[in-house]
C-alpha positions as CSV (number, residue, x, y, z in Angstrom):
1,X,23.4,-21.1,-28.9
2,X,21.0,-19.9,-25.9
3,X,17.5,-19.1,-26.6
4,X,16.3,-15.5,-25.5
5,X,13.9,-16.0,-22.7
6,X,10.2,-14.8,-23.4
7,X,8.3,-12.4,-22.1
8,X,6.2,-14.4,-19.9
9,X,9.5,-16.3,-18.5
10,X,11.2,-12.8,-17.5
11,X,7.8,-11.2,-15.9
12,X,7.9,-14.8,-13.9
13,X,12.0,-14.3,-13.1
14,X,10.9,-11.3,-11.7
15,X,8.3,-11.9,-9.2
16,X,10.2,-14.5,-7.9
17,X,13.5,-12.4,-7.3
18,X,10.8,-9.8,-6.0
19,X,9.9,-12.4,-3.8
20,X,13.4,-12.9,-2.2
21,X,13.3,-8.8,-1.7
22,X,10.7,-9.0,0.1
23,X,12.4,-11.3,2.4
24,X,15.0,-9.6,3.0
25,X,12.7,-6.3,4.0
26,X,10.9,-8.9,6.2
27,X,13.8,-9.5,8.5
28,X,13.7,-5.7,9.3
29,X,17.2,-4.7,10.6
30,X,18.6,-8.3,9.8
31,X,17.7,-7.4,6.5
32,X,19.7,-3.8,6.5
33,X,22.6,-5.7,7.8
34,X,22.5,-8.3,5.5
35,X,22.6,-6.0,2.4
36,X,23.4,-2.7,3.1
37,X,21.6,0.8,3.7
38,X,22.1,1.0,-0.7
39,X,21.0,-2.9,-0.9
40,X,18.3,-2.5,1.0
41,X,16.7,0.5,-1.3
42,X,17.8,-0.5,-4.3
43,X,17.5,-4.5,-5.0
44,X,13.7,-3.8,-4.3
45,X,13.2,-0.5,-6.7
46,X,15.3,-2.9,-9.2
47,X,12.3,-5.1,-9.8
48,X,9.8,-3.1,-8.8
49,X,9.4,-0.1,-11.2
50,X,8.9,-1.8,-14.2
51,X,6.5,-0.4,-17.1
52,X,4.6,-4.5,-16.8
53,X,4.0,-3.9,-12.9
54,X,3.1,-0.4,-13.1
55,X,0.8,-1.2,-15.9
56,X,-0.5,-4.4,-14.0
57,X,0.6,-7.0,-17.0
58,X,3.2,-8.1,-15.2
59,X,3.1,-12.1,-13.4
60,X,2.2,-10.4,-10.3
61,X,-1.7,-11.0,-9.2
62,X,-3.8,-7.6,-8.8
63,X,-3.5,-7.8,-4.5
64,X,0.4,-9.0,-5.1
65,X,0.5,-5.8,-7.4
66,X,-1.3,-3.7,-4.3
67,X,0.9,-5.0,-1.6
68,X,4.0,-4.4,-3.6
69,X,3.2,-0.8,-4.7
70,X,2.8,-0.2,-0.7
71,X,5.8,-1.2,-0.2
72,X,7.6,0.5,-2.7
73,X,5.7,3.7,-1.1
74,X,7.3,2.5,2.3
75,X,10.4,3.1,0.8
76,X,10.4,6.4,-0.7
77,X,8.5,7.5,1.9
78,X,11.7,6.9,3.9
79,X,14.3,7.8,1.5
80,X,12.4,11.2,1.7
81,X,12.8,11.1,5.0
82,X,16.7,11.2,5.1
83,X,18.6,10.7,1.6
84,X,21.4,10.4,3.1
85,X,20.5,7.7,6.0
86,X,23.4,5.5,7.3
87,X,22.6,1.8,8.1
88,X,22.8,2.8,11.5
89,X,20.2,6.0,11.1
90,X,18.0,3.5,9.0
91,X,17.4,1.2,11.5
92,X,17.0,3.5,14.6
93,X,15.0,5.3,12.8
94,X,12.6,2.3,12.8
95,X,11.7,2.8,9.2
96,X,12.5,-0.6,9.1
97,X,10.1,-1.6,11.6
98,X,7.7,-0.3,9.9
99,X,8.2,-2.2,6.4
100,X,8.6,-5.4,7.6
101,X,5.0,-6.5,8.9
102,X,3.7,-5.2,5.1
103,X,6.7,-7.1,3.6
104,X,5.7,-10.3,5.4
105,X,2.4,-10.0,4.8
106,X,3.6,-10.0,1.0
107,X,5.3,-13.1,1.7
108,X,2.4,-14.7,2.9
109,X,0.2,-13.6,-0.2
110,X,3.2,-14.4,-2.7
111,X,3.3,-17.7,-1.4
112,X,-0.3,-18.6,-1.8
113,X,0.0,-18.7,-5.3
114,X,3.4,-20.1,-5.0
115,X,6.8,-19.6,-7.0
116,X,6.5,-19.5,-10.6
117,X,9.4,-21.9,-12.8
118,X,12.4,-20.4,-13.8
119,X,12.4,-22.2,-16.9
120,X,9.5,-22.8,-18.6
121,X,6.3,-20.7,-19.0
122,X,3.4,-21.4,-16.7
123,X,0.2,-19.9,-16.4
124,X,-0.1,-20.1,-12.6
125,X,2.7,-21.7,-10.4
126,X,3.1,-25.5,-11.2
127,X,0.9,-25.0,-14.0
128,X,2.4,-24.8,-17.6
129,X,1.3,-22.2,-20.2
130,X,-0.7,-24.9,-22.9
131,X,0.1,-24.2,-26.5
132,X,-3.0,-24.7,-28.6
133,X,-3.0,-26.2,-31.2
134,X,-2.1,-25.4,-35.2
135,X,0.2,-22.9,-33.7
């Protein structure tokens, strides 16, 4: 029998598949290529519009928060531009372009903090969530 996952360890999944999104809209048209015109708009809005980031309760720092609302605007921004954009539109278009120096200074901020487990509860990165005592 598997135990559900807690709160806290699903907000923590998330940043840190957040985190590979963002490296994917870091490599600019690499990234385009490497998952698609769809992939490329949708693995990001996947983990990104949810009620805990929005509302700022999410794992996500307050500037992690920021950067990654910015981005999302990038994006819809873009998909305005042309709903219909093929890979190749997308990335002459240079929307791309555009993302990636925001998406890699997201990396840079994501990875001060660090990655959080995958498997156990932590407060911070490498530091675990402390039960107190009597509970």
């Amino acid at each position: 029998m598997t135990e559900e996952p807690s709160e806290r360890l699903i907000e923590q999944r998330v940043r840190n598949r957040i985190y590979e999104v963002l490296e994917i809209l870091a490599d600019c048209d690499a990234g385009v290529d490497l998952v698609g015109i769809k992939g490329y708009f949708d693995l990001f809005e996947d983990y990104v519009h949810r009620p805990s980031i929005e509302a700022g309760t999410s794992a996500l720092s307050r500037d992690e928060r920021v950067i990654v609302l910015e981005i999302a605007e990038f994006l819809e921004a873009a998909g305005e531009t042309n709903p219909d954009f093929t890979k190749a539109e997308f990335i002459e278009s240079d929307w791309p372009g555009k993302i990636a120096p925001t998406a890699r200074d997201a990396l840079v901020l994501f990875l001060r903090r660090g990655l959080f487990s995958e498997k156990v509860e932590e407060l911070e990165p490498g530091q675990s969530a402390a039960i107190p005592a009597g509970r």
